[in-house]
VOGU-3710 file (C-alpha; in Angstrom, 3 decimals, decimal comma):
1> xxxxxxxxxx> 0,000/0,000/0,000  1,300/3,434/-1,012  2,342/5,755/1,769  -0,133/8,399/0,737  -3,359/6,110/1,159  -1,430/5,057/4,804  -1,539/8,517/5,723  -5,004/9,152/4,713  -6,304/5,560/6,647  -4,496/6,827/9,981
11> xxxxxxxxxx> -6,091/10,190/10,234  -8,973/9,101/9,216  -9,693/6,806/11,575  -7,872/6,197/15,197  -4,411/5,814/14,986  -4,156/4,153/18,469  -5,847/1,102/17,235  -3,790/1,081/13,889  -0,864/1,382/15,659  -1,772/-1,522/18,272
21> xxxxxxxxxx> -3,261/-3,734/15,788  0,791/-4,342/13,882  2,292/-4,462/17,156  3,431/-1,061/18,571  3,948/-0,525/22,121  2,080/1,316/24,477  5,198/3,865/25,484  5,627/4,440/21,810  2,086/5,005/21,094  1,923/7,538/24,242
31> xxxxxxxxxx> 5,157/8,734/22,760  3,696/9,559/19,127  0,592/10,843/20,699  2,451/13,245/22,698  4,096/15,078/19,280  2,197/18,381/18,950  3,755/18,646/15,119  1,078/16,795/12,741  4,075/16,401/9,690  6,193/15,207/12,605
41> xxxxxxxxxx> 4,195/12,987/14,269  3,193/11,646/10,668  6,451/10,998/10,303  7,386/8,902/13,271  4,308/6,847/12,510  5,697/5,841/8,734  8,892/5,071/10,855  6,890/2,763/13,209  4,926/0,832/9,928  7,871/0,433/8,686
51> xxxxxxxxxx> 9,533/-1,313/12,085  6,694/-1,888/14,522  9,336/-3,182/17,201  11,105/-0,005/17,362  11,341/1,824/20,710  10,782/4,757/22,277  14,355/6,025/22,277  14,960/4,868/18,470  12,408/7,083/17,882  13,611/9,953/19,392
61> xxxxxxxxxx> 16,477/9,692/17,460  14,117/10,346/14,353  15,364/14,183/13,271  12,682/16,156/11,570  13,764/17,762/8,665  14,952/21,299/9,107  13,171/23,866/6,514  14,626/25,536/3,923  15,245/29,242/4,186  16,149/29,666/0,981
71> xxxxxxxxxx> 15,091/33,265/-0,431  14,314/33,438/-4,527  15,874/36,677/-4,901  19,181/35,121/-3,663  18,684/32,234/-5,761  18,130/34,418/-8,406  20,978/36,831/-7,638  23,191/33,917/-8,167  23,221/34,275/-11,689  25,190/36,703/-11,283
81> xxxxxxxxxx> 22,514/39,465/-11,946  20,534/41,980/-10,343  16,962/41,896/-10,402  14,402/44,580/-9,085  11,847/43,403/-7,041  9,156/43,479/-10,107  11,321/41,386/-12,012  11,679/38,750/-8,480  7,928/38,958/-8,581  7,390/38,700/-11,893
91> xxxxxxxxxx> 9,809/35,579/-12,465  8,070/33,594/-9,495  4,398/34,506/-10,513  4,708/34,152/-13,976  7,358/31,845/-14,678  7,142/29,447/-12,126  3,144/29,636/-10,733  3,674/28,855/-7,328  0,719/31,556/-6,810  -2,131/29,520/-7,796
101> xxxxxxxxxx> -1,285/26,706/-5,351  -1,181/29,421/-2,557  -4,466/30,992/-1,654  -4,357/34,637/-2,129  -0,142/34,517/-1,959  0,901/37,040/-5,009  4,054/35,271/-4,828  6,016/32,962/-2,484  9,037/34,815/-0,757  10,375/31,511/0,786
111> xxxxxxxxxx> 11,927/28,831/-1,442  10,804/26,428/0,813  7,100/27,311/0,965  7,124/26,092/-2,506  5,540/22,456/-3,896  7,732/20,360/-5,075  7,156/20,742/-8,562  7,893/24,150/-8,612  10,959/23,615/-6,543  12,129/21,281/-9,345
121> xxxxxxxxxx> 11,257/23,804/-12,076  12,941/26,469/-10,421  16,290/24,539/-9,706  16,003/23,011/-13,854  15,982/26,879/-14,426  19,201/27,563/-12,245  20,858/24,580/-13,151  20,355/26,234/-17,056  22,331/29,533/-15,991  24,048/29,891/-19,290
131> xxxxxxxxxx> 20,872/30,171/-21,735  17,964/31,341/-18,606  20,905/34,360/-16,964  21,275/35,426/-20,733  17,849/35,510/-21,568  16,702/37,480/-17,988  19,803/39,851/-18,642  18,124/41,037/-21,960  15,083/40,914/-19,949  15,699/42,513/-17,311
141> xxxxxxxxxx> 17,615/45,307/-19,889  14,611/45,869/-21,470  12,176/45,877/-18,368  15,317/48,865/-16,822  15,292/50,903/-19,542  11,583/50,911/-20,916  9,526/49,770/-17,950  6,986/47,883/-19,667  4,226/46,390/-17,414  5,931/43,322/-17,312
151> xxxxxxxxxx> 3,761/41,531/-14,435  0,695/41,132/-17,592  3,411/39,331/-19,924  4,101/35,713/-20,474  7,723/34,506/-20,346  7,375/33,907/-24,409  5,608/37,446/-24,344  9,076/38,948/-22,521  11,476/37,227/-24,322  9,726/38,770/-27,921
161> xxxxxxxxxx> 9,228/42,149/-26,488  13,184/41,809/-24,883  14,291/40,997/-28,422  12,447/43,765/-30,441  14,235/46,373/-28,013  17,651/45,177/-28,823  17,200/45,137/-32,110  15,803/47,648/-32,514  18,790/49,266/-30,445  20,924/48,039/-32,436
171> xxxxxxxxxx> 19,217/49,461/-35,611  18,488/52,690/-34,592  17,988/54,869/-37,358  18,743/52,400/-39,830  14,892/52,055/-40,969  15,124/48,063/-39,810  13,469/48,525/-37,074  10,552/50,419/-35,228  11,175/52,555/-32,053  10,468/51,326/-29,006
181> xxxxxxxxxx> 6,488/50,901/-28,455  5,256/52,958/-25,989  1,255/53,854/-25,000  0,905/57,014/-26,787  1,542/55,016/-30,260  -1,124/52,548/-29,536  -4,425/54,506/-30,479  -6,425/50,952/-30,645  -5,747/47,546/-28,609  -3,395/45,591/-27,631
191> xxxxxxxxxx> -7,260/43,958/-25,666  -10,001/44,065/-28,339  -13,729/43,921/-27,605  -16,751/43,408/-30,386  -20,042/45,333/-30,013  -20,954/43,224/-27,505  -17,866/44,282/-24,691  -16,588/40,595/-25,088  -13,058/40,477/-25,063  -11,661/39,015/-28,727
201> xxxxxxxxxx> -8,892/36,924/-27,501  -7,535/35,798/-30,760  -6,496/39,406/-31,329  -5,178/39,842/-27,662  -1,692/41,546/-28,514  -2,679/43,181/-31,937  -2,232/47,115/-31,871  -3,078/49,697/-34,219  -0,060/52,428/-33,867  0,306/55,701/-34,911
211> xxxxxxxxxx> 3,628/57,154/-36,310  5,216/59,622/-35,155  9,571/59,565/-36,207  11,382/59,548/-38,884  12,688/56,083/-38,197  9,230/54,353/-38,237  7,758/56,065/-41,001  10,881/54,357/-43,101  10,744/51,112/-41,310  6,952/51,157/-42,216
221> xxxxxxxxxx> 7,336/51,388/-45,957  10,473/49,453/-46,043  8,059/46,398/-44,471  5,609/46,924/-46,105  6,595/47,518/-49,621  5,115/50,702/-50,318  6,264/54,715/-50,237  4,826/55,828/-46,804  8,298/56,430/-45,866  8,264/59,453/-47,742
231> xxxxxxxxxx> 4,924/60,987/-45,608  7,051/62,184/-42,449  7,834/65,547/-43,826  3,672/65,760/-44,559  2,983/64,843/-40,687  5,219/67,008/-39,502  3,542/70,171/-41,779  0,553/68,671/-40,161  -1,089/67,073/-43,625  -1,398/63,552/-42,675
241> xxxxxxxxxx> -1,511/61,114/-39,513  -0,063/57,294/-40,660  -1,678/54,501/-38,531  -0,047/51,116/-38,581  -1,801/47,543/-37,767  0,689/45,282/-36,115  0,450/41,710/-35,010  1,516/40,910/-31,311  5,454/40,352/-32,788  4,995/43,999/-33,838
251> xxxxxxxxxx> 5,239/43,245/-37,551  3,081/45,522/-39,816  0,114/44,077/-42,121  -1,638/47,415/-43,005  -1,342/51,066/-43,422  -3,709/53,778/-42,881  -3,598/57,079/-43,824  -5,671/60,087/-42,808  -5,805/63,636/-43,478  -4,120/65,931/-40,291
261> xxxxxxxxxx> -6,838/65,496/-38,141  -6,889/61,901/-38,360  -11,113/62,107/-39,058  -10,805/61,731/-42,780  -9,370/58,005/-44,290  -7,427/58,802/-47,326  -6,363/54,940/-48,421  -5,760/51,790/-46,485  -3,551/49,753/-48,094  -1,822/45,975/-47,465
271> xxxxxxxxxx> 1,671/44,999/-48,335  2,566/46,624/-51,898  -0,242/48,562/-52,038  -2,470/45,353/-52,036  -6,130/44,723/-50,603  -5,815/44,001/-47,061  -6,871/40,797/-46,159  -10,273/40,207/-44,897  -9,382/39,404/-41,117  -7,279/42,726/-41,497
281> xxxxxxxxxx> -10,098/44,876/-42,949  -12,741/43,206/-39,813  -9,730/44,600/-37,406  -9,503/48,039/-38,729  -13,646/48,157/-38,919  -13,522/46,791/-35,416  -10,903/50,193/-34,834  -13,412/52,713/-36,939  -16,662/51,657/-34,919  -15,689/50,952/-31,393
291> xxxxxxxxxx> -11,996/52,818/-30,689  -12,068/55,858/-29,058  -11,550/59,003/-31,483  -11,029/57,112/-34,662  -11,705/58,191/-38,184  -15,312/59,220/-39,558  -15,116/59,092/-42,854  -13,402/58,443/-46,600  -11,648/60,002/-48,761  -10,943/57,403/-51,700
301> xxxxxxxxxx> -8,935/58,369/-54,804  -10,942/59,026/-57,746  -9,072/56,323/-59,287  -11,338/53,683/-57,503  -14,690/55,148/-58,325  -17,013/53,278/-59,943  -17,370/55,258/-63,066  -13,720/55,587/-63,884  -12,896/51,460/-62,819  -15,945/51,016/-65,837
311> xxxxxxxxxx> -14,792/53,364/-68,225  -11,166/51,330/-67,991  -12,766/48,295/-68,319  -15,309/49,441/-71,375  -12,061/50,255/-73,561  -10,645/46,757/-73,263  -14,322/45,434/-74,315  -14,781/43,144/-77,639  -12,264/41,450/-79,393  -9,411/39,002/-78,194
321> xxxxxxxxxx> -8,627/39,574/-74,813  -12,081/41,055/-73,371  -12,408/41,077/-69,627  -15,053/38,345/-68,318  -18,150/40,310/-67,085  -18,362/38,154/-63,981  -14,741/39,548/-62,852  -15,997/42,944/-63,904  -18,611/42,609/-61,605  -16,534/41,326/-59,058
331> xxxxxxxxxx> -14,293/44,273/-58,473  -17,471/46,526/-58,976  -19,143/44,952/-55,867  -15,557/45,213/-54,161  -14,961/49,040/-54,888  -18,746/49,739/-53,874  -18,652/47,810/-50,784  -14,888/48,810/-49,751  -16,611/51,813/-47,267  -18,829/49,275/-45,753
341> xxxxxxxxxx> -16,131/46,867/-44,919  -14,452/49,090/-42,668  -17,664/50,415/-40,810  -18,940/52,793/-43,076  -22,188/53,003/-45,328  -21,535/51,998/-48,779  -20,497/53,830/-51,708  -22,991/56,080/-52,801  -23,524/55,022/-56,854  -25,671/58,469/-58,733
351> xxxxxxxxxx> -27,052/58,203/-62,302  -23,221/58,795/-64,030  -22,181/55,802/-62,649  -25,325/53,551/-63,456  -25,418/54,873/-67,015  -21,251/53,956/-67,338  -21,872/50,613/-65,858  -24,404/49,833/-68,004  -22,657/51,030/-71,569  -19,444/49,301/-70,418
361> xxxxxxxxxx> -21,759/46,262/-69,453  -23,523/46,304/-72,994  -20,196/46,215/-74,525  -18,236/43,088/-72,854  -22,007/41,249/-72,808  -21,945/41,890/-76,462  -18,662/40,935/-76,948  -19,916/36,904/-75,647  -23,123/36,824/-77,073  -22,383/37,579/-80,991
371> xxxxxxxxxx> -25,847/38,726/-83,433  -27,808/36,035/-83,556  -26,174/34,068/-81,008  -28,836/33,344/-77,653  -28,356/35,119/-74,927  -26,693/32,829/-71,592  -25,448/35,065/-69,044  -24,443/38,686/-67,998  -21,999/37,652/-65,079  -24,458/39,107/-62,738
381> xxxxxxxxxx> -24,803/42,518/-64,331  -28,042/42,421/-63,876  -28,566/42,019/-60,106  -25,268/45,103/-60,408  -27,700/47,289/-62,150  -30,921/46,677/-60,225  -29,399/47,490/-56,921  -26,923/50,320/-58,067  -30,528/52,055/-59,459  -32,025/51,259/-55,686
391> xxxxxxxxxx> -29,980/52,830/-54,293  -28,397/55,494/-56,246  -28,055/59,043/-54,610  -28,642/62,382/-56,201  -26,166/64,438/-58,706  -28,580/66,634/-60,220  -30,381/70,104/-58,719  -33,816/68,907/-60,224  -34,529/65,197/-59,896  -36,925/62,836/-59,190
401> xxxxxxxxxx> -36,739/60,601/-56,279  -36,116/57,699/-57,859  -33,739/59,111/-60,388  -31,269/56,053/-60,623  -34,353/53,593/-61,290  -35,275/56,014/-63,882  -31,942/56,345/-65,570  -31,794/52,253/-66,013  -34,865/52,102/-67,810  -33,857/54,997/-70,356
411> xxxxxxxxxx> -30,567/52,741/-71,009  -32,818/50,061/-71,485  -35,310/51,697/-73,642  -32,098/52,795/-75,879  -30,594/49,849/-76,271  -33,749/47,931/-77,179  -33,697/50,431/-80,061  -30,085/49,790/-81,197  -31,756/45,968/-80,999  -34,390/46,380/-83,495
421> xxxxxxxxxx> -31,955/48,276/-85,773  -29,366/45,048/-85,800  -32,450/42,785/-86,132  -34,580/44,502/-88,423  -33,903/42,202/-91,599  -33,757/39,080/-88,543  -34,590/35,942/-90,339  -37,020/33,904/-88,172  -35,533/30,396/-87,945  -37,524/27,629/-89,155
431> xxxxxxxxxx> -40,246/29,981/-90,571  -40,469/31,363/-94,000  -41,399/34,582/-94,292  -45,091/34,571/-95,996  -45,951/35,637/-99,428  -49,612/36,656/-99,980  -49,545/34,920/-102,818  -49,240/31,442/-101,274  -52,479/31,951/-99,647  -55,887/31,795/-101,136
441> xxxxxxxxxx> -57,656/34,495/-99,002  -56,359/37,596/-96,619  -57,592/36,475/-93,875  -55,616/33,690/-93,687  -52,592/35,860/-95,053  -53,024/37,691/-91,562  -52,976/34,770/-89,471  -49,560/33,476/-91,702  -47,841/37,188/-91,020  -49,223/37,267/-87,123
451> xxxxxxxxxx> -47,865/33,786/-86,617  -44,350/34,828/-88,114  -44,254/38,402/-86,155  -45,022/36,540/-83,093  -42,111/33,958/-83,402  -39,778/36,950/-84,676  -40,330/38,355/-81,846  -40,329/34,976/-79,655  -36,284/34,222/-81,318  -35,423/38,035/-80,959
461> xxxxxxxxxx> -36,427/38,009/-77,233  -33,796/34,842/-76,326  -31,202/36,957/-78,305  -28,784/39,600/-77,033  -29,486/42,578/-76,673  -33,392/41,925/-75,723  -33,074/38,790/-73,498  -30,762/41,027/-71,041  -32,927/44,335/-70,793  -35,862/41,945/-70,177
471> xxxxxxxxxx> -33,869/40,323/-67,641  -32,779/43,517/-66,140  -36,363/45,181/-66,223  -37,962/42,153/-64,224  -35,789/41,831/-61,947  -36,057/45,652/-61,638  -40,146/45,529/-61,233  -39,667/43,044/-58,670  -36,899/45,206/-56,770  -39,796/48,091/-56,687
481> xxxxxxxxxx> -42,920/46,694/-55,878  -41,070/44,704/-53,016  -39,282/48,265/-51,746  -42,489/50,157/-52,559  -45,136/47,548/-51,602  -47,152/49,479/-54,814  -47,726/47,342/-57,971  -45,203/48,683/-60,611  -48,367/50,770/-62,486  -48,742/52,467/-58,746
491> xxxxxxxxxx> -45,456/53,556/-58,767  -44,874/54,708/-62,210  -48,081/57,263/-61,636  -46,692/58,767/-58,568  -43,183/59,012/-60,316  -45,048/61,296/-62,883  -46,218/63,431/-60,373  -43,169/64,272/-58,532  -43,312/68,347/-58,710  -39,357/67,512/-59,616
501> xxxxxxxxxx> -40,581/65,628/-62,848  -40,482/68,434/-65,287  -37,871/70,004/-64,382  -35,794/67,364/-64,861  -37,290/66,324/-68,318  -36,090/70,193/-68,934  -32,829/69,507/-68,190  -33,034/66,470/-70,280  -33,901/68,992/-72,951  -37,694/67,907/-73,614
511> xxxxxxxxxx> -36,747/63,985/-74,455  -39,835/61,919/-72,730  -38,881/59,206/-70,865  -40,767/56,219/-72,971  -38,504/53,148/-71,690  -41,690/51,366/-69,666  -44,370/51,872/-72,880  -41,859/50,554/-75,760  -40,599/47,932/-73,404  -44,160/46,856/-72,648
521> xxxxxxxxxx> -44,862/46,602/-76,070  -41,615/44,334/-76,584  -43,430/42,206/-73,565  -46,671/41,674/-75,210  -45,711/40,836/-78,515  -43,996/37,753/-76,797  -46,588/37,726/-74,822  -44,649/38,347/-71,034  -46,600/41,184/-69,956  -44,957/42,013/-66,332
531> x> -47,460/44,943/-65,415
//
């Protein structure tokens, strides 16, 4: 039987009887019994299990072990360093745990006080001097000359932040590395919360850090691949704040820039000037909507608007070569959306844009779907369109509410009539086209020309242009009397009467707006009517 489940039978029961029943004698027994130290008298029983015929004086003999007084700082000290009493505490609590065996003990003083384990762990840490004194020297360096708050970090956590120092000590000024990282750089983290004030502990250690010397505006764009390391003469005129997202190792992944009041985002860019990365782009969003003074709004380049990205994109349109309109559509989605990704409402589209989108849409669709060829997909144009025209804000002085909805059906009405001039000698296939002749009376001469308009007009509808702009306008019917909760006539009425109305067919120098009565007409001849 193991010593341990001894001990626990003797004082759990009476020890008297244990001890009589293998033997013991009564003067021992009285002996034991008179030991007012529980370890010792524990002790001197194991003895007397062990050799129940031993006697009273044998056991007096029986020297209880003396403890330890050995002090940690001393044991520390014998590394041959010199360690402030933070850096004693921080060793013991952190390093070696002692504290949560203890009660409410911050940290044991008294080497002997310690359990075992932890006795063990500390002496495998001595008996290490060479690589654990080097590695607390640099430590304790660091902790000396920048006083971090050492007591929150790991030993892993010490050791990085140790290392950054010296190197970045040793290349100061060189742009290698950053200065030392002090609060007043950290504008967001290194503890993240969500909306909820739960702590985010996979970013526990991530900091968003504003720059303020020379030194770290070069190490910034030397890291990151890009020319921010040419900005320092702006901050200093007061033009521009830099913001930099760093990982717990302090390594960059983004860079912000703002105008000199840090309210206004100018561009936020990833390593050479790339996308950030989504987990990146959630981080700085989690900065913009729940940090404390952080930016309020955008100030993209006009280089990523949507009108100029489609413009680019129509001049590469048709022949060899011509961009795919679902990756068109793609980076369309991406450059509207970018605001929204970091916290802020989404690009606002007006009718410029919708009517660019849609020629430079017109142009690659075309460029798949050759005359005559059936129409199979607009790589999502459509749905593009329909919720660009939603949503579109105002660029005009006079306009109707629902200018952008307004501005899709004119480009549909004109390119339905760019349609019927490609297809207006269409051959209907599998028809002939009917000859009165051939038929004995008119009336049936009618029916002959009715039955080949309708399936002319049946073919034309599954063929580009006219399969699309149908596709467009119901999905665009749908989007209203959904938003509206007014059948699409309903609408259309109380569009008419906006007061706005004429004045903008004014500035639209007289031209009516006939999109929803021609493209009706296209409906019923192959017999679709929507409305």
């Amino acid at each position: 039987m193991n010593w341990y489940k001894i001990s626990y039978i003797i004082t759990a029961s009476k020890k008297d009887d244990y001890l009589r029943s293998i033997g013991v004698s009564e003067d021992v027994i009285a002996y034991i019994n008179s030991i007012q130290d529980i370890s010792y008298a524990q002790l001197l029983i194991n003895q007397v299990r062990l050799n129940p015929s031993i006697t009273t004086n044998q056991l007096q003999s029986v020297e209880q072990p003396q403890k330890q007084g050995l002090d940690w700082s001393h044991e520390l000290n014998n590394l041959g360093l010199d360690f402030s009493q933070p850096m004693v505490k921080w060793i013991i609590s952190r390093i070696l745990h002692p504290a949560r065996h203890l009660g409410n003990h911050d940290y044991i003083q008294n080497y002997s006080q310690a359990p075992l384990g932890y006795r063990q762990q500390f002496k495998d840490l001595l008996d290490n001097r060479a690589e654990t004194g080097s590695k607390l020297a640099e430590i304790r360096d660091w902790f000396n000359a920048e006083q971090p708050d050492i007591a929150s970090l790991s030993w892993d956590q010490a050791i990085a932040g140790s290392k950054e120092w010296h190197e970045m000590m040793a290349a100061q000024g060189a742009g290698k590395r950053y200065d030392s990282t002090n609060q007043e750089k950290i504008v967001h983290g290194p503890q993240w919360l969500d909306e909820n004030g739960n702590k985010i502990e996979k970013l526990s250690g991530w900091t968003i850090q504003q720059l303020h010397s020379e030194n770290d505006f070069t190490v910034e764009g030397n890291k990151m691949d890009h020319c921010v390391g040419s900005y320092c003469g702006d901050y200093k005129r007061g033009n521009v704040l830099i913001f930099s997202l760093r990982d717990p190792s302090n390594e960059p992944h983004v860079t912000v820039e703002t105008d000199g009041t840090g309210q206004e985002i100018e561009q936020i860019q990833g390593k050479s000037n790339s996308i950030p990365k989504p987990e990146y782009k959630a981080m700085i969003k989690n900065w913009i909507t729940l940090g404390e003074n952080p930016p309020t709004s955008v100030a993209w380049d006009d280089t990523d608007s949507v009108y100029n990205l489609v413009n680019e994109y129509g001049k590469q349109a048709g022949g060899y070569g011509s961009p795919n309109p679902s990756t068109v559509v793609e980076e369309l989605y991406e450059v509207m959306q970018q605001d929204k990704e970091y916290g802020f409402p989404s690009k606002t589209v007006d009718n410029t844009d919708i009517s660019a989108v849609f020629d430079t849409a017109k142009k690659l669709i075309g460029a798949y779907h050759d005359r005559d060829n059936y129409y199979q997909s607009d790589g999502g144009f459509s749905d593009l369109l329909v919720e660009m025209a939603m949503n579109s804000g105002k660029s005009w002085t006079y306009e109707p509410q629902d200018i952008g909805i307004w501005t899709l059906l004119n480009e549909i009405e004109e390119l339905n009539e760019e349609g019927n001039e490609w297809y207006v000698d269409y051959e209907v296939y599998g028809m002939k086209y009917p000859q009165e002749e051939d038929f004995e009376d008119a009336i049936e001469y009618e029916k002959a020309m009715d039955s080949y308009y309708y399936e002319e007009g049946r073919q034309e509808a599954e063929l580009f242009p006219f399969a699309w702009t149908s596709e467009i306008y119901k999905k665009l019917v749908s989007a209203i009397e959904k938003t509206s909760g007014k059948p699409f006539n309903t609408w259309y009425e109380n569009f008419t009467k906006d007061p706005n109305y004429e004045k903008w067919q004014e500035k639209k120098k007289g031209k009516p707006i006939t999109a929803y009565f021609s493209l009706n007409s296209i409906l019923k001849r192959c017999e679709s009517e929507l409305v």
